[in-house]
N, C-alpha and C positions, 0 to 999 in steps of 0.2 A: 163220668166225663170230666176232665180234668179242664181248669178257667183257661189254661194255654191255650185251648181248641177254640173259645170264644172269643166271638166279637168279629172285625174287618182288620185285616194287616194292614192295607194301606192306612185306613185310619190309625191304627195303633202309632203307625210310622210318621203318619204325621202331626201327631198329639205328643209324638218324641221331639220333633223339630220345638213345638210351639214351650215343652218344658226344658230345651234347649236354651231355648232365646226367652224365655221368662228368669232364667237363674239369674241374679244377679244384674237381670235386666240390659247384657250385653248386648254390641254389635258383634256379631259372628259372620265369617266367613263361609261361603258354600264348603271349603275343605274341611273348614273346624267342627262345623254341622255333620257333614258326615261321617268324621270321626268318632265324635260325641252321641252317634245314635246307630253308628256301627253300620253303614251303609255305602254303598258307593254313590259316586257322586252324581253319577248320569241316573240315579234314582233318587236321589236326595234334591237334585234339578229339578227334575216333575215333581217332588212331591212340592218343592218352595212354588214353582210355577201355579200350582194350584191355590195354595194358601194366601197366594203373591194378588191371584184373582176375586178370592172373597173377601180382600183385606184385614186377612190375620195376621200378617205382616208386613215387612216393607224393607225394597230395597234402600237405600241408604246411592248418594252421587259416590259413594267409597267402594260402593260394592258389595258391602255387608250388608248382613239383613240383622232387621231388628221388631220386633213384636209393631203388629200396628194399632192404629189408634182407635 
């Protein structure tokens, strides 16, 4: 069995977002996020909404998100 088959996608997907927003320690955009993890954005939505809720990130009054505290 090949490591692709393992683990949770969404987590995958969301642990893409958080090494998204960890590079360089930017603010990123919901577009630029989804770009950068190869997703559409109406899933790239729920996955921040969720992360938005455990405070692993944070939206920003900008609109950007940015790792949270």
């Amino acid at each position: 069995m090949g490591k692709k088959n393992l683990g949770v996608e969404a987590v995958d997907k969301a642990l893409q977002i958080l090494n998204a927003c960890s590079e360089k320690r930017e603010e990123l955009t919901l577009t630029e996020i989804a770009k950068q993890i190869n997703q559409y954005k109406s899933t790239t939505s729920r996955l921040c909404t969720s992360l938005l809720k455990f405070g692993y990130i944070e939206r920003l009054p900008n609109k950007k998100f940015t790792l949270g505290n």
